[in-house]
N, C-alpha and C positions, 0 to 999 in steps of 0.2 A: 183664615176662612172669612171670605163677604158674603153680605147677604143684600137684597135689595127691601129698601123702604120706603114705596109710594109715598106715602103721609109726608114725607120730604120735601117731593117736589110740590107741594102748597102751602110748606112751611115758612113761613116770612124770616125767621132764623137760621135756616138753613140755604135758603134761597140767597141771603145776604154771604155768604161764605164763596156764592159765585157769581155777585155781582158784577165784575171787570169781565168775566170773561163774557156772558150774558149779555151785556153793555157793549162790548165789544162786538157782538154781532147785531145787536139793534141797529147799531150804529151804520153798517154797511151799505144801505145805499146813500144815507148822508156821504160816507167815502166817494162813493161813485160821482155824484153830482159835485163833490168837491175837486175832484179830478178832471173833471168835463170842464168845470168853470173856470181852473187856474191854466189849464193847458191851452185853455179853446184860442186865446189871439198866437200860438204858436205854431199852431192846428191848422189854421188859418192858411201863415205865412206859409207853413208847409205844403199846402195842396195847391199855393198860386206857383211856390217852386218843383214845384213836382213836372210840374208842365215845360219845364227847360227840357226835360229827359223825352225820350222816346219809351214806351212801353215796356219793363225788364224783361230780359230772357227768362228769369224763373228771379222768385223771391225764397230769400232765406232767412227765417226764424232760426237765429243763433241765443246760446246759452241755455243756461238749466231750464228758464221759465218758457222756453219755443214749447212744449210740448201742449198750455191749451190754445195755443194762436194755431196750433197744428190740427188738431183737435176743431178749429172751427173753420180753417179754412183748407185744409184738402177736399173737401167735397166741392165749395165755388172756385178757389181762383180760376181764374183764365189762364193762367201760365204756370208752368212746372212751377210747383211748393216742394221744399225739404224742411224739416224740422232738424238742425245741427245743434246739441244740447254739448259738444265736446267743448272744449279752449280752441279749437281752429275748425276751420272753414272748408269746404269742400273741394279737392283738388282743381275744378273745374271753375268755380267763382272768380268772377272779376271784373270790368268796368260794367258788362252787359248786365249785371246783375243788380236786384233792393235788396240790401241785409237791412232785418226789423231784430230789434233788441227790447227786453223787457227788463230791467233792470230795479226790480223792487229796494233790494237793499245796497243798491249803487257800489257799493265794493267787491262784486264776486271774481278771485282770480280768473277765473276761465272764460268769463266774460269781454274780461278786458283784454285777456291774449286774442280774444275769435275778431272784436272790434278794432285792435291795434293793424288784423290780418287785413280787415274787410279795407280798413282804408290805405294801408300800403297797396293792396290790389287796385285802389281807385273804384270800389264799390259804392253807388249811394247806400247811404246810411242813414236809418232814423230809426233815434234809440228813445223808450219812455225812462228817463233817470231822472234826479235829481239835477239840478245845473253843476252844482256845486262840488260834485262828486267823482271819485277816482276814475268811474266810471265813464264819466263825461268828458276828463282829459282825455282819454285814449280813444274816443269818441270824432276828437276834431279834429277837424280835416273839410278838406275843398269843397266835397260833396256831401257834407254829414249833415245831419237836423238834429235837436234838440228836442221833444217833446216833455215840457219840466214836468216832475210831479208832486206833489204835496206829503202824499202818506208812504208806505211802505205794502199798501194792501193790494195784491197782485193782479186779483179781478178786475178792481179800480183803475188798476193802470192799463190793464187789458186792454177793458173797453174805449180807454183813449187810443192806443195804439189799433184798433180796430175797427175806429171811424175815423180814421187817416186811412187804413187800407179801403173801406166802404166810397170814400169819399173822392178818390184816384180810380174807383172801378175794379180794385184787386179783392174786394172780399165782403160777405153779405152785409145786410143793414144791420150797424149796429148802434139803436138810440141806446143813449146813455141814460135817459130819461123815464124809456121803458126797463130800461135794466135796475133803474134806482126805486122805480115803482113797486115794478115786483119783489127788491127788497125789503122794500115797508110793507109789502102785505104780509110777506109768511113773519116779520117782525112782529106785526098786529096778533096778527096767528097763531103764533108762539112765544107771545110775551110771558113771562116767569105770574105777570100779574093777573092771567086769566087761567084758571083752575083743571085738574084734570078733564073734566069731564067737559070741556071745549075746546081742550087744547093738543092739536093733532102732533106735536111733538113730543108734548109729556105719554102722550097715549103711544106712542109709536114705542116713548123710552121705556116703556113696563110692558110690551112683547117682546123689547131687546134683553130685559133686566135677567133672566134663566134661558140662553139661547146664544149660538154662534151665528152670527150674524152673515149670510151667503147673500150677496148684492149686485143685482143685475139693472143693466140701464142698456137700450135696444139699440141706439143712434149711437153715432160716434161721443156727441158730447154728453149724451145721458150714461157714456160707458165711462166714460172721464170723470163725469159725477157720483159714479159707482165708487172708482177705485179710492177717489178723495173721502167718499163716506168711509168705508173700510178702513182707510189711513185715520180716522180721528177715533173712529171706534176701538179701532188699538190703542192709539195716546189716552182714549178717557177710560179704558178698563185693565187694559193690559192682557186681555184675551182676545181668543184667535177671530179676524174677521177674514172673509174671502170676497174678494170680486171680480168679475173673471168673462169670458163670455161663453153661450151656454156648452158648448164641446167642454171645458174646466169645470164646471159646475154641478152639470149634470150627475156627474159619476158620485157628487160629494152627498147630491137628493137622496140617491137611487144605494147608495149603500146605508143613509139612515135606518135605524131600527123603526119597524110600524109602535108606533103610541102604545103601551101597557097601561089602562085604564088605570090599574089595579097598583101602580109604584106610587109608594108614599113620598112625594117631592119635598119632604124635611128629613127622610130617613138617613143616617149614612151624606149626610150634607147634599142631599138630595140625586145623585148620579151624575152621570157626564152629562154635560147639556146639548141640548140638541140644535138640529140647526134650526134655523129659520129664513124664508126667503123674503126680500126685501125688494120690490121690483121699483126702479124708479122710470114713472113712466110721463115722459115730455111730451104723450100726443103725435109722435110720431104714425104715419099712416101708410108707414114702407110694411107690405105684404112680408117681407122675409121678416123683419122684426117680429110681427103680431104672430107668423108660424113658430120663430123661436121663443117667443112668449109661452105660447101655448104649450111646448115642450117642460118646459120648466116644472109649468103650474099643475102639469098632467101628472109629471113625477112628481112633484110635493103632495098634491091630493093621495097619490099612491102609497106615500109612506107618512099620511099623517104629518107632513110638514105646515107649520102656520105660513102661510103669505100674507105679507104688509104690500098694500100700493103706498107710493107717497105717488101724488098727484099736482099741477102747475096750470096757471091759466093764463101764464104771461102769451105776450101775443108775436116775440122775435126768440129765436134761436136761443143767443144768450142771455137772454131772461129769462128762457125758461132753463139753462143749465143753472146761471144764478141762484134762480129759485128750489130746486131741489137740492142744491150742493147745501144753502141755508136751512132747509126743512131737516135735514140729517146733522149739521151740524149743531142744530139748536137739541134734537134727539141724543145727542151723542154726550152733550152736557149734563140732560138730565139725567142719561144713566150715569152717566160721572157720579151728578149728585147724590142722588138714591142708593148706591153701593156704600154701605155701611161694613164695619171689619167688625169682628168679634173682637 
């Protein structure tokens, strides 16, 4: 049986038990700017060579990590986008085609089958890897680019791999700069060393601390931001998190019990917990968003459901997905931390 311990998260002793990981996310836009800075004369070569090709018939985001390059660019490109996350490549790919690779930890089987495919077909190809790496042998070839990377951190490399497509005209603006920014704010934000009571992540983590956590996000990459919060809120508790869009979710409001004033929340290890809606909202100004908003928060006021906003002021697309993925996962730590066991 756990229970949750605020007083934790402003414990200078207990806060030390989750330093690396804590550290590890302050750390994130330093990653970013460190990836912009090590790749950029590659970045470079790459978009004076870019200019040999004629325009691709469609670009494909291959391997496990295509799914947030997908995520940011089927709404712009100019030419049919696939997100292919399998070991091979699309029946149809081939010389006319860009295959874009994201290669965080440079070894992954399926990556290096989709790349070994992309360039026997005579695909351009430009992959964010390491130089050094398995990944980048099965990489080379005629037509291939190298975009090197420093860390292992997937955002980080993102955003190099998608101010090479910005930069070629294939996908929005993406400063690396505004991405490292907005880093440092919700870092400042949510620093472990500024106290409950101004700190919009520890505050977020004690409405998550008795509650299932239901996470909605309106845009395609505030949905992507949803399901990566859910994903860590499972790794840091080990209970159920949901993120979904609202047709999934609703049914999960709308079947909650209405609030009983009157239930002792230590009795009996206090009952099943309830949910809670979690909106993460990037500012988005699409009318169908704000109506499915509105559905949500109708059915949660309905049954006595709490709603959290986390909110973003960055000023591009993926700065503000940035930004909220970091606001939840710094949340997501402190309920880590605060869950105490009997």
């Amino acid at each position: 049986m756990s229970w949750f311990d605020e007083s934790r998260l402003d414990d200078e002793a207990a806060l030390s038990t989750a330093d690396l990981r804590l550290r590890g996310l302050a750390e994130s836009g330093a990653r970013v700017r460190r990836e912009a800075g090590e790749a950029a004369p590659a970045l470079d070569e790459a978009v004076v060579r870019s200019q040999e090709f004629s325009r691709p018939r469609a670009v494909i985001a291959a391997g496990p990590d295509s799914r947030l390059l997908r995520a940011v660019l089927e709404p712009w490109c100019p030419v049919p986008f696939v997100a292919w996350a399998g070991p091979s490549l699309p029946g149809w790919a081939g010389s006319l085609d860009l295959v874009v690779v994201l290669a965080p930890d440079g070894g992954d089987p399926g990556t290096k089958s989709a790349l070994a495919e992309a360039v026997r077909r005579g695909c351009q190809v430009v992959v964010a890897c390491a130089p050094g790496s398995s990944v980048a042998e099965h990489a080379a070839g005629r037509y291939s680019t190298i975009l090197p990377t420093a860390t292992t951190d997937q955002l980080a490399i993102a955003v190099v791999m998608l101010t090479y497509l910005d930069r070629v005209g294939l996908g929005p603006r993406a400063d690396a700069d505004s991405v490292a920014e907005a880093l440092d704010a919700v870092a400042i934000a949510c620093s472990p060393h500024r106290d409950i009571a101004v700190n919009p992540a520890k505050m977020l983590a004690i409405a998550l601390a008795d509650a299932n956590p239901v996470v909605w996000g309106g845009s395609v990459l505030a949905a992507r931001a949803a399901r990566r919060l859910a994903e860590s809120l499972r790794r840091a508790t080990g209970r159920n998190a949901l993120a979904g869009d609202v047709e999934q979710l609703l049914p999960v409001l709308e079947a909650a019990r209405p609030r009983d004033v009157f239930v002792d929340p230590f009795a009996d290890g206090g009952g099943d917990l309830r949910p809670i809606l979690i909106v993460l909202d990037d500012g988005s100004d699409d009318p169908l968003v704000g109506e499915q908003r509105g559905r949500l928060t109708a059915a949660a006021d309905a049954r006595g459901v709490r709603v959290e906003t986390v909110t973003t002021e960055a000023t591009t697309e993926v700065a503000r997905y940035a930004s909220l993925l970091l606001s939840g996962s710094y949340a997501a730590q402190y309920v880590s931390l605060g869950l105490v066991d009997d």
